[in-house]
PANUTI-139349 format. One record per residue (C-alpha): x, y, z; residue in one letter; residue number from 1. Coordinates in steps of 0.1 Angstrom, whole numbers, plus 5000, padded with zeros to 4 digits. Layout:
<node <X Y Z> "a" NUM>;
...
***
This chain:
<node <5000 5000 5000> "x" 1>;
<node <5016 5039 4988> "x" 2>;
<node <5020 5062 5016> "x" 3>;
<node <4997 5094 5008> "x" 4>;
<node <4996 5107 5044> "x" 5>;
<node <5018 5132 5036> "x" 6>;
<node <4993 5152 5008> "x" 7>;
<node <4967 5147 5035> "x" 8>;
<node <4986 5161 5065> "x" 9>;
<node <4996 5190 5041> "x" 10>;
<node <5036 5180 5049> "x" 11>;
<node <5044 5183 5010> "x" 12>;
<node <5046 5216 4989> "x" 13>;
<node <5014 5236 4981> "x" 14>;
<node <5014 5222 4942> "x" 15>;
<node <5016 5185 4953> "x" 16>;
<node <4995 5187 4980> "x" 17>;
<node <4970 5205 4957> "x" 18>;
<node <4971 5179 4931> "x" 19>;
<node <4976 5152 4955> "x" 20>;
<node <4952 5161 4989> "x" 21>;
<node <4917 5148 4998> "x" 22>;
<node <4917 5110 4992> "x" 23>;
<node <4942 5076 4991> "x" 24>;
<node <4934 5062 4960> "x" 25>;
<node <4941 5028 4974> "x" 26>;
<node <4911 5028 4991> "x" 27>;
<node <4888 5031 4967> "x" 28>;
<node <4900 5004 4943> "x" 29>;
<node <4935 5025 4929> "x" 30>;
<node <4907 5052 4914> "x" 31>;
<node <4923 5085 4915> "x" 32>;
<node <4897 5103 4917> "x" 33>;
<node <4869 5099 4951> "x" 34>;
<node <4838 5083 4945> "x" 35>;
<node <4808 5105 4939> "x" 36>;
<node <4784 5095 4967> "x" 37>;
<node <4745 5102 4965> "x" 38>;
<node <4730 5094 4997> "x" 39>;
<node <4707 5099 5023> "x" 40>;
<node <4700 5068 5039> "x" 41>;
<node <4729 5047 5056> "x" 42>;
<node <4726 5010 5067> "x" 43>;
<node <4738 5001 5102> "x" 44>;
<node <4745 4966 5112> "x" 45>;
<node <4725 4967 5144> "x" 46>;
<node <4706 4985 5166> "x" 47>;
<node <4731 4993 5191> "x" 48>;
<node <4754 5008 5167> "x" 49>;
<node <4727 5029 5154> "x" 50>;
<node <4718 5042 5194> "x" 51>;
<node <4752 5050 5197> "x" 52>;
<node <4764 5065 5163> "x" 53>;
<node <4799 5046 5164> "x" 54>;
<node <4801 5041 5131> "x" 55>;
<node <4819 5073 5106> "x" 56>;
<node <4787 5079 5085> "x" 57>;
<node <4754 5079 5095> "x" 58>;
<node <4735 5097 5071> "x" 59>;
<node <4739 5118 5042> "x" 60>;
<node <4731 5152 5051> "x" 61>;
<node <4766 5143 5076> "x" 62>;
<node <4792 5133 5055> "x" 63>;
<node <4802 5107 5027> "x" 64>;
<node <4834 5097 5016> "x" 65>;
<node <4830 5125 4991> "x" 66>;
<node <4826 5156 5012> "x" 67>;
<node <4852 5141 5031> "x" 68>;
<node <4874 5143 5002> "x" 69>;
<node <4872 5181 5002> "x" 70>;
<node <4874 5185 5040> "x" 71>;
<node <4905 5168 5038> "x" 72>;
<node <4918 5191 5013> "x" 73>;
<node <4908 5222 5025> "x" 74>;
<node <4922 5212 5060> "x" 75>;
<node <4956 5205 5046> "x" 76>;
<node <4954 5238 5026> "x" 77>;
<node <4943 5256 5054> "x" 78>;
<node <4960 5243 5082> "x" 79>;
<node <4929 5234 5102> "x" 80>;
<node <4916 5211 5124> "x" 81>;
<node <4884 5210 5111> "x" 82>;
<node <4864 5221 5078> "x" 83>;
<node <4822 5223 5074> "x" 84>;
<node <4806 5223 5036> "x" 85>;
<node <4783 5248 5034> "x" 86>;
<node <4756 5257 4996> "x" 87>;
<node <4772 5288 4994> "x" 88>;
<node <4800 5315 5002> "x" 89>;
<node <4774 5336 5020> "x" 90>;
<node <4767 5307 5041> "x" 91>;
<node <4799 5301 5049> "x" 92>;
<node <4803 5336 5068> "x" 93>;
<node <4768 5335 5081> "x" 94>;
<node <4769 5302 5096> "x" 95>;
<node <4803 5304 5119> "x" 96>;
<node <4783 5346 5125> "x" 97>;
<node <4755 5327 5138> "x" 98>;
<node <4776 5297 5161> "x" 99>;
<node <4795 5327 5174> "x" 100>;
<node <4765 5347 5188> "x" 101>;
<node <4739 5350 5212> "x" 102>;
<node <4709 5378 5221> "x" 103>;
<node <4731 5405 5238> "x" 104>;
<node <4763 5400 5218> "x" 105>;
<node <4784 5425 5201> "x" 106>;
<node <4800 5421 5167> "x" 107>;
<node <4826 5441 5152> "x" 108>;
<node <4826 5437 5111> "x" 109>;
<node <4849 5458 5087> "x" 110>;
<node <4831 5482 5066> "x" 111>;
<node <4844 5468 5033> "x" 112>;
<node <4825 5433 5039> "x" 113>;
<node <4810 5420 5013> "x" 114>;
<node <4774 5432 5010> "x" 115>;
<node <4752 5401 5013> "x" 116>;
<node <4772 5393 5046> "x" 117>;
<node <4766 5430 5058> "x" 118>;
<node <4725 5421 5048> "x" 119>;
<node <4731 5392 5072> "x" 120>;
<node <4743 5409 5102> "x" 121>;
<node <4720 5442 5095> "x" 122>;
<node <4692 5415 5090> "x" 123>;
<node <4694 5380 5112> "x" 124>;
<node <4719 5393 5138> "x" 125>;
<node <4698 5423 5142> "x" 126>;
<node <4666 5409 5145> "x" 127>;
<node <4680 5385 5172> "x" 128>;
<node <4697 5411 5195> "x" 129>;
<node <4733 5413 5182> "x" 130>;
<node <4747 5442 5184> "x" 131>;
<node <4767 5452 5154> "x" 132>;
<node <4795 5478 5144> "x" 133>;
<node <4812 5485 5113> "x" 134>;
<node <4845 5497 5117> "x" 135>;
<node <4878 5509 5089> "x" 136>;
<node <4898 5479 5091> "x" 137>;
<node <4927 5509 5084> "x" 138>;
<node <4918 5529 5112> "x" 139>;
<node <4937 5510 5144> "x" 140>;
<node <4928 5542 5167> "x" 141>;
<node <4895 5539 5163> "x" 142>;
<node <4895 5502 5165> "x" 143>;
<node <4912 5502 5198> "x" 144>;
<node <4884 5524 5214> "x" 145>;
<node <4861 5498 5198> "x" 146>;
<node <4870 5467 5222> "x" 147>;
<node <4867 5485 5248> "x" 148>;
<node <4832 5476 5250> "x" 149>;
<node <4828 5435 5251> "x" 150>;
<node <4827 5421 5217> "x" 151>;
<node <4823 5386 5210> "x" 152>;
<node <4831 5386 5174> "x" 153>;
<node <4855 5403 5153> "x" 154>;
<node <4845 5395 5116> "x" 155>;
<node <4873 5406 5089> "x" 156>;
<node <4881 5402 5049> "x" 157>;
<node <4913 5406 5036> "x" 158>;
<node <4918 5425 5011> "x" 159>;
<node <4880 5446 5012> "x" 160>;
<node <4849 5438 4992> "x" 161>;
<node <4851 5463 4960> "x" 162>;
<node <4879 5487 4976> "x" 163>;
<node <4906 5463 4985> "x" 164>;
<node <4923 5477 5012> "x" 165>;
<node <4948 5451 5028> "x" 166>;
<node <4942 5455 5067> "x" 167>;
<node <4969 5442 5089> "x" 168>;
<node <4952 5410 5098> "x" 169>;
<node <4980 5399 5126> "x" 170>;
<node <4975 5428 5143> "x" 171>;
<node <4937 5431 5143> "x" 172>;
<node <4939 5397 5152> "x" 173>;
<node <4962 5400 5185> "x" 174>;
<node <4941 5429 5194> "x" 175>;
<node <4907 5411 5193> "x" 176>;
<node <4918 5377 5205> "x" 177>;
<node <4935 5398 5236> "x" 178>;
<node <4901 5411 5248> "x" 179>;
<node <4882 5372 5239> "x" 180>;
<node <4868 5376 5208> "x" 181>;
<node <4867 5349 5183> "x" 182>;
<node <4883 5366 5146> "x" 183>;
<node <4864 5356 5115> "x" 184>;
<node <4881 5359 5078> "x" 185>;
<node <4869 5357 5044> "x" 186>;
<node <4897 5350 5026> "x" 187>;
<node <4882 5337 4991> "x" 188>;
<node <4902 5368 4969> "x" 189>;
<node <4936 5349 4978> "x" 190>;
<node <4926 5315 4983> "x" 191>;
<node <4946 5294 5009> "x" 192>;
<node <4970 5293 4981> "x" 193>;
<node <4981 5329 4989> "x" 194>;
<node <4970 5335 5026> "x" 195>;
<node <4964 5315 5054> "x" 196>;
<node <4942 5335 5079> "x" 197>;
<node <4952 5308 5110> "x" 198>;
<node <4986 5310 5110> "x" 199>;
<node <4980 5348 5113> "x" 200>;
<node <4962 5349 5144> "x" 201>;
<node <4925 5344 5131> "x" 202>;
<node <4903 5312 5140> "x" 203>;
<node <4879 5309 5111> "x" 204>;
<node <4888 5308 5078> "x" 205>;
<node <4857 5312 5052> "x" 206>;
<node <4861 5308 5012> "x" 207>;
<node <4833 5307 4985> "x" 208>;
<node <4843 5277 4967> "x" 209>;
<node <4817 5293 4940> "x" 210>;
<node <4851 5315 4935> "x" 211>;
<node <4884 5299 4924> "x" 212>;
<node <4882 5267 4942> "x" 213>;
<node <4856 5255 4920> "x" 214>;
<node <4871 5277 4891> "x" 215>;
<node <4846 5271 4862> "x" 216>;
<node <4814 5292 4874> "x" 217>;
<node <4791 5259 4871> "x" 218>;
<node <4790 5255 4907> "x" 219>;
<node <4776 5269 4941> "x" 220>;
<node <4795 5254 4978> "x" 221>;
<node <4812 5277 5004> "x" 222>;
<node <4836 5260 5031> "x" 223>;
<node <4847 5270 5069> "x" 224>;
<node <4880 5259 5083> "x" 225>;
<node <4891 5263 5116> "x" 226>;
<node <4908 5251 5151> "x" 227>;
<node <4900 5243 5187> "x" 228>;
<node <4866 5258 5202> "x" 229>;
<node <4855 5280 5173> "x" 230>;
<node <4852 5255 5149> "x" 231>;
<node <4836 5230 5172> "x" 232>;
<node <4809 5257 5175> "x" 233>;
<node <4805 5261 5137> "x" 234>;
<node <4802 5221 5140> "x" 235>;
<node <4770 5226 5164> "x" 236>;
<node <4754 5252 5142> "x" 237>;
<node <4763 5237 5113> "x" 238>;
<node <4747 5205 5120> "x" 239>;
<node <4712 5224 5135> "x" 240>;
<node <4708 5246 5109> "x" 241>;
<node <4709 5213 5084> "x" 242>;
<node <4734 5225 5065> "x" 243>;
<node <4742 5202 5034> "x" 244>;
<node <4759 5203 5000> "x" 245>;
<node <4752 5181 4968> "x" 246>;
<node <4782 5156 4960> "x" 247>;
<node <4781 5164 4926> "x" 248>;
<node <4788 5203 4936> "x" 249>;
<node <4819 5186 4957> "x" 250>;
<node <4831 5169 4931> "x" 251>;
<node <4835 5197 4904> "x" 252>;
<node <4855 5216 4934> "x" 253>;
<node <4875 5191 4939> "x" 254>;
<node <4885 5190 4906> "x" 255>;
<node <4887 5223 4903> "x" 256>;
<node <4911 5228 4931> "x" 257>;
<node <4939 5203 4913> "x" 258>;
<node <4943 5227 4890> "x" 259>;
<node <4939 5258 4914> "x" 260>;
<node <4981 5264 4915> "x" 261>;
<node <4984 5265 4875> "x" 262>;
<node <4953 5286 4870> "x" 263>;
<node <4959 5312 4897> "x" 264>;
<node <4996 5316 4882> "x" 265>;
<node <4980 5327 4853> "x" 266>;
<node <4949 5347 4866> "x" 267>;
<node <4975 5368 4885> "x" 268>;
<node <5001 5372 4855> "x" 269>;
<node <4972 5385 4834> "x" 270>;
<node <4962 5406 4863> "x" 271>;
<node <4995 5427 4870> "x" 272>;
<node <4998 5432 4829> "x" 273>;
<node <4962 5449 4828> "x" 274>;
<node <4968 5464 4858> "x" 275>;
<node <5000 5481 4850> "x" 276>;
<node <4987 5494 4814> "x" 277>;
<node <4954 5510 4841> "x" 278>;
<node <4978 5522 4861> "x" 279>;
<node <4994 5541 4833> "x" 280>;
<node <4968 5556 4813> "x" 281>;
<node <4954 5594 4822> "x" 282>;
<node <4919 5584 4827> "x" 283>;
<node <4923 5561 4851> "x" 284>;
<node <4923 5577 4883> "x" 285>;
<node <4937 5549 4905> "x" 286>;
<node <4941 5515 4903> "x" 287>;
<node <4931 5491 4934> "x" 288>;
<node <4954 5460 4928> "x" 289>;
<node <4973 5449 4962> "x" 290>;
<node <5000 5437 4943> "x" 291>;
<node <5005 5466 4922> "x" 292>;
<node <5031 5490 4942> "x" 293>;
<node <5014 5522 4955> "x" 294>;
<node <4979 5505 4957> "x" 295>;
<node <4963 5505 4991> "x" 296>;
<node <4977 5480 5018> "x" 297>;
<node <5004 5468 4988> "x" 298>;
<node <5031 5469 5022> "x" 299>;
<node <5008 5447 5040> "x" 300>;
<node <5001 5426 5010> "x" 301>;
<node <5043 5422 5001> "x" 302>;
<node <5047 5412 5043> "x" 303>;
<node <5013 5385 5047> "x" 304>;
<node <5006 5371 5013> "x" 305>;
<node <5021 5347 4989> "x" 306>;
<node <5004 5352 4960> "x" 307>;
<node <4974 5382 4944> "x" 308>;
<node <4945 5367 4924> "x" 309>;
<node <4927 5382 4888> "x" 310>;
<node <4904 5404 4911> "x" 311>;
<node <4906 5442 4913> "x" 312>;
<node <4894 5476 4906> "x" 313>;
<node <4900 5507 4893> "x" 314>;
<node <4884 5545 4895> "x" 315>;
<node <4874 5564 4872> "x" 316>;
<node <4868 5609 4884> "x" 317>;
<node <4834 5618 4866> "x" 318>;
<node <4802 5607 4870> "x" 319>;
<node <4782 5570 4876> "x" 320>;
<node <4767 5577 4837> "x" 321>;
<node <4800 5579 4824> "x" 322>;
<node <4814 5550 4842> "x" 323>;
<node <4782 5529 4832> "x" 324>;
<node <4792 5534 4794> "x" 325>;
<node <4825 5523 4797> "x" 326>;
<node <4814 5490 4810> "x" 327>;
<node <4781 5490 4784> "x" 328>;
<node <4811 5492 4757> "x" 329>;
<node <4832 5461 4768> "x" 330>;
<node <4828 5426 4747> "x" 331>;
<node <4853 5404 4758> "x" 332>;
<node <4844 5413 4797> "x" 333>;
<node <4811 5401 4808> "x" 334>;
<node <4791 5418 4830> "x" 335>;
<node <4780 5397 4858> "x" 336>;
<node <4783 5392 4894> "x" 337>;
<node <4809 5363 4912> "x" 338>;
<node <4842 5360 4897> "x" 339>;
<node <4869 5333 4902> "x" 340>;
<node <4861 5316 4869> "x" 341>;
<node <4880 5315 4837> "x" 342>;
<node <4862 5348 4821> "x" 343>;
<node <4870 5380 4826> "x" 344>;
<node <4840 5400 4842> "x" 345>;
<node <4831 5438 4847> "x" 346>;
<node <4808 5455 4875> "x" 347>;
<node <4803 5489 4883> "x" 348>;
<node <4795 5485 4919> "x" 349>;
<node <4776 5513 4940> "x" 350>;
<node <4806 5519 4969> "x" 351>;
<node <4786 5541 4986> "x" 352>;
<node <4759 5520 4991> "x" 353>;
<node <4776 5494 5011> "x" 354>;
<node <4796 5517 5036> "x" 355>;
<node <4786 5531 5066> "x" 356>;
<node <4819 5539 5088> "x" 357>;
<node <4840 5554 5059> "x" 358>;
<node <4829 5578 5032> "x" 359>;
<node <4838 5574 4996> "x" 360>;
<node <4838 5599 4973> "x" 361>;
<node <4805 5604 4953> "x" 362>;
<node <4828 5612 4919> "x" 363>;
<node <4851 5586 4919> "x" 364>;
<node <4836 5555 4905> "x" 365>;
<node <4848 5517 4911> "x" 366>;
<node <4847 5495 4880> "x" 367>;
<node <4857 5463 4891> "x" 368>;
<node <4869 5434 4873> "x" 369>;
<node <4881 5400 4869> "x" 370>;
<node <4906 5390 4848> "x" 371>;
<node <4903 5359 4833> "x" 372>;
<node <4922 5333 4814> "x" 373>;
<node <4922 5353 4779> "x" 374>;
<node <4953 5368 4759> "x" 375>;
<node <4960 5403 4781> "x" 376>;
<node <4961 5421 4755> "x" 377>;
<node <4931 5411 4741> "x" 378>;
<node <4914 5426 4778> "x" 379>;
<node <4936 5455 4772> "x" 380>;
<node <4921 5465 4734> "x" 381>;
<node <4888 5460 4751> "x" 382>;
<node <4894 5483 4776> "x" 383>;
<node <4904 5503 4755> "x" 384>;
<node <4872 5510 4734> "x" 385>;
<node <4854 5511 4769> "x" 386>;
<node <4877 5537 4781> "x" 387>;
<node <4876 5552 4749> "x" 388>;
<node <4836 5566 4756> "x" 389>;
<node <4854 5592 4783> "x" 390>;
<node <4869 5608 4751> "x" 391>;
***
């Protein structure tokens, strides 16, 4: 029998234990690949076994050998203990939110979280007597004076939804885990490819597997890593809440994470090209790439991560009708929401809409985009033509 443990434990490289972590071919027959389990009903072989759940699966909506595959993965990726399968990337930071939480709680969450999670907290936690507080993740002063006041949650993204700023995760972390709080991170821009939120202080790692683990946009799962007593909570909720994905959804991001290393080399070469031709041109007022130098946070980027992604944005002065036609004008860039996938994508996001502790300013329009697997120069003519409509 071949040794594997090594691809599961996460000992080998990040490419080998990306192409080689979730499952031991050897015990499924020498099948590289895991079997795609559809099940709800499991068999026991007697009563008391059934009473007293000693057997590994028990029913469907708790595990198969598939989902297993992907925990397995993720947890080598990640570092964690423990990782939960969730339907979707919003679930994936609502549910460890909700284990976290109780009627009188307090919440800190940056003001550059993604939207949907910020309809969440304004929403559920809300309704249910959880106090919550955006903060600027930039703004350390401020977020001192915050936890002051007991806070049971600090809930962060690295870099921010549409703007991304690079906080300094560490130390946000070693603030909020000195006063108790449990420190949440979305951290599907880099992937645990190029950031691992636990080994920087936080104790939940969330990605939207919709995003570039799954890496074809044909598929909806989001996934929570983590360690000790924070992830045993999301276990708890988790499980009430009946959380459950479909295996075939597993299976496409399990394929899609072999070939996460090659493809994010190339989302992130295109990336810095386009970038650097924005950064460049007169019309473009600024260009929000983390890896590009000058962008905001690039010092924190250079220090935490290993790696940027085909995500960014740029800003254009002028007004939101302006902006609109240079998106209108693109071909090769679709315009649609998620990202992570092999096409390149165009928004033109409302900033303003989504922020509440920091200001933005009312003529400097976000376009963001995601740059796909095409030719860069190809995205570059496009642009081009949009940016051409500003005359």
């Amino acid at each position: 029998m071949k040794d594997v443990s090594g691809a599961a434990s996460g000992r080998y490289r990040r490419a080998t234990t990306v192409a080689r972590a979730g499952n031991d071919p050897y015990e499924f027959h020498g099948f590289v690949n895991p079997p795609v389990v559809h099940a709800s009903t499991v068999l026991f072989p007697d009563v008391e076994t059934s009473v007293n759940r000693t057997q590994r699966y028990q029913y469907g909506r708790r595990g198969t050998p598939t989902t297993d595959a992907l925990c397995n993965v993720m947890n080598a990726l990640e570092g964690s203990d423990a990782t939960f399968l969730v339907p979707t990337g919003l679930a994936a930071c609502t549910v460890p939110l909700a284990s976290a939480t109780k009627a009188g709680d307090r919440v800190l969450v940056v003001d550059n979280a993604y939207a949907p999670t910020r309809k969440f907290c304004n929403g559920f936690l809300t309704r249910f007597g959880v106090e919550v507080v955006y903060f600027d993740p930039l703004d350390i002063e401020t977020y001192d004076r915050l936890l002051e006041k007991p806070t049971a949650v600090v809930f962060l993204e690295a870099p921010g939804s549409l703007t991304f700023e690079v906080p300094d995760v560490p130390l946000l972390a070693q603030k909020a885990k000195a006063v108790g709080a449990t420190v949440m991170l979305d951290n599907t821009w880099a992937s645990p490819l190029y950031f691992r939120p636990l080994d920087h202080g936080c104790d939940i790692s969330m990605h939207a597997a919709t995003k570039y683990l799954g890496g074809h946009s044909d598929l909806l799962l989001g996934t929570i890593s983590g360690n000790g007593e924070a992830i045993e909570k999301v276990r708890e909720t988790w499980d009430e809440w009946g959380e459950h994905v479909a295996p075939d959804d597993v299976y496409l991001t399990l394929r899609g994470i072999k070939t996460l290393d090659v493809r994010l080399e190339r989302h992130a070469r295109n990336a810095m090209i386009v970038a650097e031709w924005l950064a460049a041109d007169p019309r473009v007022d600024r260009v929000l790439y983390p890896a590009l130098p000058g962008a905001p946070g690039h010092e924190i980027w250079k220090r935490d991560f290993t790696g940027a992604t085909g995500l960014f944005g740029f800003t254009l002065k002028g007004t939101r009708e302006a902006a609109a036609r240079v998106v209108d004008t693109l071909e090769i860039f679709g315009i649609g929401f998620s990202w992570g996938g092999f096409e390149s994508l165009a928004t033109l996001p409302n900033v303003q809409a989504v922020r509440s502790a920091t200001a933005w300013p009312e003529d400097e329009q976000v376009i963001r985009i995601h740059i796909g697997l095409e030719d860069p120069q190809d995205l570059i003519e496009d642009l081009e033509k949009g940016l051409a409509t500003l005359g």
